[in-house]
C-alpha positions as CSV (number, residue, x, y, z in Angstrom):
1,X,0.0,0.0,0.0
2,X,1.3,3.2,-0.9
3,X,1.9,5.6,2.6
4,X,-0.8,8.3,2.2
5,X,-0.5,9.9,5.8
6,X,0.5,12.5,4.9
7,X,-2.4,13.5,2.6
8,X,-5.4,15.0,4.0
9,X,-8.5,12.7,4.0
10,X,-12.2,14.1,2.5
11,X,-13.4,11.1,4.3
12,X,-15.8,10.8,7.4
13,X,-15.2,8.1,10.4
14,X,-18.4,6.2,9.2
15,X,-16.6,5.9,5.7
16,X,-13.4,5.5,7.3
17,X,-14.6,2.7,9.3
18,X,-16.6,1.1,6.4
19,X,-13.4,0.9,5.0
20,X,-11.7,-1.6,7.9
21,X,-13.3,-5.3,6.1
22,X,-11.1,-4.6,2.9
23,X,-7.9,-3.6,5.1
24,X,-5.1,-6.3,6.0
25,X,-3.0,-5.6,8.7
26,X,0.9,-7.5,9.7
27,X,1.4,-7.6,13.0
28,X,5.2,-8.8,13.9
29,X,6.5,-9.1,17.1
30,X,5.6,-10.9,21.4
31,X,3.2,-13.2,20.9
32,X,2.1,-13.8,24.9
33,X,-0.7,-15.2,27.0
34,X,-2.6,-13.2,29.2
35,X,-4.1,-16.0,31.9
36,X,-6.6,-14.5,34.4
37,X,-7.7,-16.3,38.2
38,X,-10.8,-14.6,39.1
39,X,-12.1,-15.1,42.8
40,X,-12.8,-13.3,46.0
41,X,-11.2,-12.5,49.1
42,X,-13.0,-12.7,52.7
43,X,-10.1,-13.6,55.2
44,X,-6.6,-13.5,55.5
45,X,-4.1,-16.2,55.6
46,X,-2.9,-17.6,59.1
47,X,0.0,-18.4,57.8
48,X,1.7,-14.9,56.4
49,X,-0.7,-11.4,56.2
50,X,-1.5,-12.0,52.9
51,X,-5.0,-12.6,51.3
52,X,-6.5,-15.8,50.8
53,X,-8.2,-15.8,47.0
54,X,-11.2,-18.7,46.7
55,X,-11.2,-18.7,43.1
56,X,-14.5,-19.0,41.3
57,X,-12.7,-18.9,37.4
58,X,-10.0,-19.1,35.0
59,X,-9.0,-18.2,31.6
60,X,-6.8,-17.2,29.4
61,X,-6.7,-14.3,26.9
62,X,-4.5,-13.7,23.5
63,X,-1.6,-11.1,24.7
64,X,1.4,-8.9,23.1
65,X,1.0,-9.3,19.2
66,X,-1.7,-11.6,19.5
67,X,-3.9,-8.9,21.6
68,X,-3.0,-7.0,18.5
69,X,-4.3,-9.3,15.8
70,X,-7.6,-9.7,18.0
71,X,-8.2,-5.6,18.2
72,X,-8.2,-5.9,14.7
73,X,-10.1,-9.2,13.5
74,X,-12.9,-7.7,16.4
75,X,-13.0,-4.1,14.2
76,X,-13.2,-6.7,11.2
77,X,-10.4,-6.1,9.7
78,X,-8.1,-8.6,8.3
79,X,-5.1,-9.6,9.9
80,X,-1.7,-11.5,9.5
81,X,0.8,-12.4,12.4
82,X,4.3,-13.5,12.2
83,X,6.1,-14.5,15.8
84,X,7.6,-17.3,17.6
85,X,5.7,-19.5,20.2
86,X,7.3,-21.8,22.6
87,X,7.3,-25.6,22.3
88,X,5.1,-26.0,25.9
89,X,1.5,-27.2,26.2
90,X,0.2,-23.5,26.8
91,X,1.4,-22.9,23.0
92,X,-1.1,-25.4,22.0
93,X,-3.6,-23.1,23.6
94,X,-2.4,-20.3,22.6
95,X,-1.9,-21.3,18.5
96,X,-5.5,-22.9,19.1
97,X,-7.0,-19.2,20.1
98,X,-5.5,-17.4,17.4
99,X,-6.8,-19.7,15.1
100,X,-10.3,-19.4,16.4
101,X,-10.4,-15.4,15.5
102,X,-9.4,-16.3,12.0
103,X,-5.5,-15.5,11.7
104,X,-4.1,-18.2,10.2
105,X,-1.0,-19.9,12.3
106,X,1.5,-20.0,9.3
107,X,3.3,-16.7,10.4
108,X,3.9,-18.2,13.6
109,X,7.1,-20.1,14.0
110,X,7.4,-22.9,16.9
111,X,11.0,-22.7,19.4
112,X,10.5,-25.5,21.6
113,X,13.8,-23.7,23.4
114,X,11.7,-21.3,24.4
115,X,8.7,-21.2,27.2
116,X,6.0,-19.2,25.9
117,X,5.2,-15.8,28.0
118,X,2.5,-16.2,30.5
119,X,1.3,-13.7,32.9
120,X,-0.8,-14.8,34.5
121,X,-2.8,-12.2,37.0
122,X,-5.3,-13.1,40.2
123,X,-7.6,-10.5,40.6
124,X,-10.4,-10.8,43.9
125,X,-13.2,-8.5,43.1
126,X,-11.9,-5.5,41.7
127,X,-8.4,-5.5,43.4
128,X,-5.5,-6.8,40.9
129,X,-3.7,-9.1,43.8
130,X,-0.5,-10.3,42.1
131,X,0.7,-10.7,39.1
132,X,3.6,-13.5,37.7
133,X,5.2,-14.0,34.7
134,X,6.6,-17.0,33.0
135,X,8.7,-15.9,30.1
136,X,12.1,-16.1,27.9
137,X,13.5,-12.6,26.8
138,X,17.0,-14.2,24.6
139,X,17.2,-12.9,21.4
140,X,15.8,-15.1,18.3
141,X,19.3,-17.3,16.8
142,X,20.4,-16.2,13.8
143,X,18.3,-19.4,12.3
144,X,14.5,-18.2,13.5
145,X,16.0,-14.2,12.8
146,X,16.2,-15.3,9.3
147,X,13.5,-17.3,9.0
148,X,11.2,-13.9,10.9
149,X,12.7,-11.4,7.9
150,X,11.3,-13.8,5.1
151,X,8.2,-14.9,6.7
152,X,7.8,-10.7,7.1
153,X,9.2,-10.0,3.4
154,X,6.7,-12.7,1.9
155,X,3.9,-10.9,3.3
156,X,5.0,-7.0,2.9
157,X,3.2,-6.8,-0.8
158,X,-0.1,-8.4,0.3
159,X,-1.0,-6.0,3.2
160,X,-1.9,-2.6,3.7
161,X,-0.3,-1.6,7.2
162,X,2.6,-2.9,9.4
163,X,2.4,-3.0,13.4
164,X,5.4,-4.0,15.1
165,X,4.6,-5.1,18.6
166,X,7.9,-4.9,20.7
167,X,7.0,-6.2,24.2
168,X,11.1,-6.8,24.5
169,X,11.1,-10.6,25.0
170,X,13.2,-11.0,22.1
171,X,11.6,-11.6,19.1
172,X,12.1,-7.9,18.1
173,X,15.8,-7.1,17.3
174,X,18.7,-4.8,15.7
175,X,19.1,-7.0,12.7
176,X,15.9,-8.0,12.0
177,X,14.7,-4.4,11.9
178,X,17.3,-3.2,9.1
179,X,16.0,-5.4,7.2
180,X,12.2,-5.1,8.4
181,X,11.8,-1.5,8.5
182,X,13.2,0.0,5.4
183,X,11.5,-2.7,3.4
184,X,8.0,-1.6,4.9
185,X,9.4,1.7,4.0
186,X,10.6,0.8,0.6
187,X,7.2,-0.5,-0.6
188,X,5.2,2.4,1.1
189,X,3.6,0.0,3.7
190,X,2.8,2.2,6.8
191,X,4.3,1.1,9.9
192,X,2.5,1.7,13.1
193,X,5.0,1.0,16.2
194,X,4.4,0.0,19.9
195,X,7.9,0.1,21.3
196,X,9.8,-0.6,24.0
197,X,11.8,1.7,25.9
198,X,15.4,0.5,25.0
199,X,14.6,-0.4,21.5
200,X,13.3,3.6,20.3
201,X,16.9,4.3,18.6
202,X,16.0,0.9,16.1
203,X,12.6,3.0,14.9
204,X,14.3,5.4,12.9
205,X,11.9,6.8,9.8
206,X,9.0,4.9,10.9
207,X,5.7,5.9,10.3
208,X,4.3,6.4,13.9
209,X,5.2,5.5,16.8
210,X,3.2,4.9,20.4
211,X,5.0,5.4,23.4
212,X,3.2,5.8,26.5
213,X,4.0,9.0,29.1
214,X,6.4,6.7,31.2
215,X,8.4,5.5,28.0
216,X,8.6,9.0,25.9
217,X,9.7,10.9,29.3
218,X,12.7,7.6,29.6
219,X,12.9,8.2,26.0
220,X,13.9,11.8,26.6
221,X,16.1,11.3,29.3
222,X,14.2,14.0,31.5
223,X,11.4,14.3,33.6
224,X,7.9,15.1,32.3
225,X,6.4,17.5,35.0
226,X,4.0,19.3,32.4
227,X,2.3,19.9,29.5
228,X,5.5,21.7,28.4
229,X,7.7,19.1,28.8
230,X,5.5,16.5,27.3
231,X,5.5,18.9,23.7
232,X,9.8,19.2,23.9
233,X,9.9,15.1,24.4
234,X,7.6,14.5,21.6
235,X,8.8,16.8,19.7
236,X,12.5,15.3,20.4
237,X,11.4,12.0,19.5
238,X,10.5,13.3,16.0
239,X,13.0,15.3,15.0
240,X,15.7,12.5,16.4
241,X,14.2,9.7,14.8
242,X,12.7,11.5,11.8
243,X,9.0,9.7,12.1
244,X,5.7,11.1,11.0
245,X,3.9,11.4,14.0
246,X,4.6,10.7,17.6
247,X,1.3,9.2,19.4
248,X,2.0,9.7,23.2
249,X,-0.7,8.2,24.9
250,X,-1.6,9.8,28.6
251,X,-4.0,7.8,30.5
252,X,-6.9,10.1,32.0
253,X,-5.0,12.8,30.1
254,X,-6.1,11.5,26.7
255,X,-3.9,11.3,24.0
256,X,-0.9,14.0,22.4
257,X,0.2,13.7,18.6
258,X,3.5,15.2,17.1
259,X,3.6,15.3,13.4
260,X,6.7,15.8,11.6
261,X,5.0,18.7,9.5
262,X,5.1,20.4,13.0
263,X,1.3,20.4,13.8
264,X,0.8,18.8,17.2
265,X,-3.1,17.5,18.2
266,X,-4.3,17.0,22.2
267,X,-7.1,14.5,21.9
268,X,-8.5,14.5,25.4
269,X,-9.8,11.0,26.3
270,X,-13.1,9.3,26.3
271,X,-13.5,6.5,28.7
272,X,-16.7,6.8,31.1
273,X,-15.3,4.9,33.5
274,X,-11.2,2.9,33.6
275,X,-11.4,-0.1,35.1
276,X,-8.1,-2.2,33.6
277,X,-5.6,-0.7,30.9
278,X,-4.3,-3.6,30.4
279,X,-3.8,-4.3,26.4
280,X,-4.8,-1.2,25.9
281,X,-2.0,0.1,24.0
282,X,-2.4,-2.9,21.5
283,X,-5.7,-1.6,20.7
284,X,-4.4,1.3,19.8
285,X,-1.8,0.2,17.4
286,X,-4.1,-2.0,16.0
287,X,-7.0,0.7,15.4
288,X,-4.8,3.0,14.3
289,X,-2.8,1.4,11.8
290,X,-6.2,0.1,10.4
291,X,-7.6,3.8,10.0
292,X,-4.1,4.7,8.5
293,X,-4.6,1.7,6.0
294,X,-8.0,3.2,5.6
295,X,-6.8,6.6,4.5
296,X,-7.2,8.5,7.7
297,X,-5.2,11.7,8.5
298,X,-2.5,11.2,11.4
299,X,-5.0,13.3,13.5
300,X,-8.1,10.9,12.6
301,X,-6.5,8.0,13.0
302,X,-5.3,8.7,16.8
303,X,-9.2,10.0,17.2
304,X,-9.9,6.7,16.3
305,X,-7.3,5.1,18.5
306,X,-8.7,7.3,21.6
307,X,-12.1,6.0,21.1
308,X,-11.0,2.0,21.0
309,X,-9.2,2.5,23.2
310,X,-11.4,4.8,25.8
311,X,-13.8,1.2,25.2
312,X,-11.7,-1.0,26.1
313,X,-10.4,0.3,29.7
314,X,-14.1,0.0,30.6
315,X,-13.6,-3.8,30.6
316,X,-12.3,-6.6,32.9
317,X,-8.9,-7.8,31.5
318,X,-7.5,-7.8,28.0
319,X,-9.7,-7.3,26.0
320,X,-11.1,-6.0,22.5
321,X,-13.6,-3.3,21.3
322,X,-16.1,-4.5,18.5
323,X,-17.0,-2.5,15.0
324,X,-20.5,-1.8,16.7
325,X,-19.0,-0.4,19.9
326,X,-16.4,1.8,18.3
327,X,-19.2,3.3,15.9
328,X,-21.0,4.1,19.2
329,X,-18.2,6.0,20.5
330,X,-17.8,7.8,17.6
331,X,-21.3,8.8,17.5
332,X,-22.2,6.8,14.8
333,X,-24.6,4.6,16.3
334,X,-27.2,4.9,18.8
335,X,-26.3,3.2,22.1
């Protein structure tokens, strides 16, 4: 797809939106598990002060780029994925799930080195108890890098976007993005980054990029203490790593956009009510690149990041905002 982001857009949200069926997203990067113990708490434990959690449920959710991949199949978009899982029983799960939203698994390339991330979370009520991870973080071998670039370079001419989902647990790497990156570039494919906070010097040219208030005030090296200082690190961010658009997300504060043209957008948010943030920033990536793909402006497209995501922080757990409900935020539908 050629990059038209830079063009203004004559088109509405509704016909922006309506646009989202015909749209095929990559999504490259963590592929995780987000496994939730739901119970309740009514005493402590006599033997350490620490609260005993009857549990009443379990389940498991698709995390990282998987979370990803479901924002965008639940917008009904279309949606490709290329990542490693591990070669443990919760894969099988986890490959099975994917599988049942419609993303085909032959992207996904199986390490039985590796575990495959887990975190799993015990929440009593409302109140997130503890939270423990079970993960690898090594970098891919030289073997599975290669085999990542031409899994990525087969698919570059059949899609309209690129997300790059860098949770930092090794999949995402130096030498895998030269060669990613400027062939997205190369064949106009915009590329629509979540990053982490050591990796922002390998995102150089990129279309946007998503960093949250923690990681674009570590990516500036300074402390954020206003509204000031949040405008000089987004700006820095652009002008360092020549993007398009810096997307700093803000929590209750909404969301703050840095174009490269110099134009910078507040978008204050939306949610009625936060009750979990988690996955939340893979909704955005994923609604975002799929309005980008869907000619959106820079400043539409996060609009239509704040609303998915201002739905989704109003649910238990990872989770994904629908067509219908997005179209409600917007003010497109009657709720």
């Amino acid at each position: 797809m050629r990059d038209t982001t830079q063009q203004g857009s004559s088109l509405s949200f509704e016909e922006i939106l309506a646009q989202f069926p015909q749209r095929k997203i990559l999504v490259l990067g963590d592929i995780m598990v987000d496994e939730y113990i739901w119970g309740v708490v009514s005493r402590i434990s006599p033997e350490a002060p620490v609260p005993v959690v009857e549990v009443e449920d379990e389940n498991i959710r698709l995390g990282g780029a998987a979370n990803v991949v479901a924002n965008i199949r639940a917008l009904r978009g279309q949606a490709d994925l290329v990542g490693v899982a591990g070669g443990d029983s919760m894969a099988e799960r986890l490959l099975h799930e994917i599988e049942q939203i419609g993303v085909k698994l032959d992207g996904i390339v199986v390490d039985r080195s590796r575990k495959t991330t887990i975190k799993t979370r015990v929440v009593a009520g409302s109140q997130h108890v503890v939270r423990f991870d079970r993960e690898s973080t090594e970098e891919l071998d030289d073997g599975l890098r290669a085999r990542m670039q031409e899994l990525v370079q087969d698919r570059l001419d059949h899609v309209d976007a690129l997300v790059i989902s860098d949770y930092g647990k090794g999949v995402i790497n130096a030498r895998l993005l030269e060669v990613v990156v400027p062939l997205a570039r190369a064949r106009g494919v915009v590329t629509v980054v979540d990053p982490k906070i050591n990796h922002f010097d390998l995102y150089r040219q990129v279309s946007v990029l998503t960093p949250n208030h923690r990681e674009a005030m570590a990516a500036w090296g300074r402390p954020i203490r206003g509204e000031a200082d949040v405008a000089a690190a987004g700006r820095h961010l652009v002008d360092r790593l020549k993007v398009q658009a810096v997307l700093v997300t803000r929590g209750e504060r909404g969301m703050s956009l840095y174009e490269g043209n110099g134009r910078v957008s507040q978008i204050p948010a939306v949610a009625k009510e936060v009750f979990d943030v988690t996955g939340a920033g893979d909704t955005v990536v994923g609604s975002m690149a799929l309005a980008l793909a869907s000619r959106a402006t820079m400043v539409e497209a996060a609009q239509v990041a704040n609303h998915a995501a201002g739905v989704v922080v109003g649910k238990r757990g990872t989770a994904t905002v629908s067509l219908t409900e997005l179209k409600r935020s917007l003010g497109l539908e009657e709720g």
